[in-house]
C-alpha positions, -999 to +999 in steps of 0.1 A: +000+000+000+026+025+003+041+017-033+005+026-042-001+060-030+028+076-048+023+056-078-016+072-074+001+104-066+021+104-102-010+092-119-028+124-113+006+145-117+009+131-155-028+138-161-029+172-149+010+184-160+012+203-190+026+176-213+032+172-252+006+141-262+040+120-262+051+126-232+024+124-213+018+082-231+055+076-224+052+087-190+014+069-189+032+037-202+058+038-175+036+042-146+013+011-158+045-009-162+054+002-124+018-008-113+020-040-127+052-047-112+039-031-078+008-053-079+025-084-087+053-079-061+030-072-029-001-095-045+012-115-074-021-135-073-034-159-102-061-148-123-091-160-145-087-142-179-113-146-203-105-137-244-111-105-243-086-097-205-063-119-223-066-099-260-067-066-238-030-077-220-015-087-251-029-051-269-015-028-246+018-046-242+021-046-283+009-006-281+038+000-255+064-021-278+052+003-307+056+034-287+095+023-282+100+005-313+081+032-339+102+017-370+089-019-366+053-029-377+037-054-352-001-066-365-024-090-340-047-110-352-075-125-330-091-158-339-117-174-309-145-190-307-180-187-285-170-206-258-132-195-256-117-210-223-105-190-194-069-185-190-052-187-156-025-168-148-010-139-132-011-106-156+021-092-148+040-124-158+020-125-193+028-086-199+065-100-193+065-133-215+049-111-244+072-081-240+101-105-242+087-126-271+081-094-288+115-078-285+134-107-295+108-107-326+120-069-328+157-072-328+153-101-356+132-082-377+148-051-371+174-053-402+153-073-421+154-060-458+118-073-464+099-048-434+075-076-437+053-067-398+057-089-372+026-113-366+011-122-338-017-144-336-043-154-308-058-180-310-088-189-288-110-224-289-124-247-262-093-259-250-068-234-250-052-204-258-025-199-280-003-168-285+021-173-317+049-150-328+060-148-364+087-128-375+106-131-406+139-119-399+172-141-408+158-168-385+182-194-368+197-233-371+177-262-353+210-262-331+207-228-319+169-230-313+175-258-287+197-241-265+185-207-271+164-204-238+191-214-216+202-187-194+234-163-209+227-178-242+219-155-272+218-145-308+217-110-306+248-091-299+231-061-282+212-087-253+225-110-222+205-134-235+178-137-208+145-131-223+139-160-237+149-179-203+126-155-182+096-164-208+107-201-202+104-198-159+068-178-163+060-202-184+067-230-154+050-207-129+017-201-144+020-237-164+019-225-199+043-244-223+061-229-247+073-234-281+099-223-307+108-230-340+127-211-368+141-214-405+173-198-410+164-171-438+129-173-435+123-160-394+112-176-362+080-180-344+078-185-310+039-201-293+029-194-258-002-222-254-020-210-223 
């Protein structure tokens, strides 16, 4: 509760400061980010998420990648049906996996001569939920794809090679699995199945 109160405090502050439209979404973006991380750390509580919560998550976390990343088209497409499952899982650790999914889909695509968007699909029907990833950046050899989510181990030369481990341990804490697979010269795709 007292990381909440300031947080509030700033909320109000961005609203009523005299900010350029840009600043004031950065800054917006920022304090939902320190929310969520506020939330999780004194609650971090599983939740039901029906299609839309989940869709909802997985929109603002792709509108905050866009704010950052404004060179890099990312399109969703949403595919459920009418009895789409719920989806348990804590919020703040899907905001994570999908930020980190989506910035390694970033940094692949980013000198990609074809500035082809990045997909992302989600995919809701009676059993599941699955989240896929498609870019189509140089992509990467089977041998690299099965060691890529260890810990320190990367393609990039710009990262530490953590994201993909971090998506792998949220992954084991709210029981989602997760799957990769790639083509060298033809991109990667990465599946979250909730």
């Amino acid at each position: 509760h007292d990381l909440k109160s300031p947080l509030g405090a700033l909320k109000i502050l961005a609203i009523k400061a005299d900010l350029e439209p840009e600043q004031r979404k950065l800054l917006h973006l920022a304090l939902s980010f320190l929310d969520g991380l506020v939330g999780h750390a004194i609650g971090g509580e599983t939740e039901n998420l029906t299609g839309a919560g989940l869709e909802r998550v997985i929109r603002q976390t792709i509108e905050e990648k866009q704010f950052v990343h404004r060179s890099i088209a990312i399109q969703l497409y949403v595919s459920q049906c009418a009895e789409a499952p719920i989806i348990r899982g804590n919020t703040f650790d899907l905001r994570r996996a999908v930020a980190n999914l989506l910035e390694n889909a970033i940094v692949a695509s980013r000198d990609c001569p074809s500035k082809r968007p990045i997909a992302v699909t989600l995919t809701l029907n009676k059993k599941n939920a699955k989240l896929i990833f498609r870019d189509f950046g140089p992509g990467i050899s089977q041998r690299l794809v099965n060691c890529i989510s260890n810990a320190g181990f990367g393609v990039s030369k710009n990262g530490w090679g953590l994201g993909l481990s971090i998506v792998k341990e949220l992954c084991l804490r709210n029981h989602w699995k997760l799957h990769l697979s790639s083509r060298q010269g033809e991109g990667t795709e990465a599946i979250l199945v909730f």
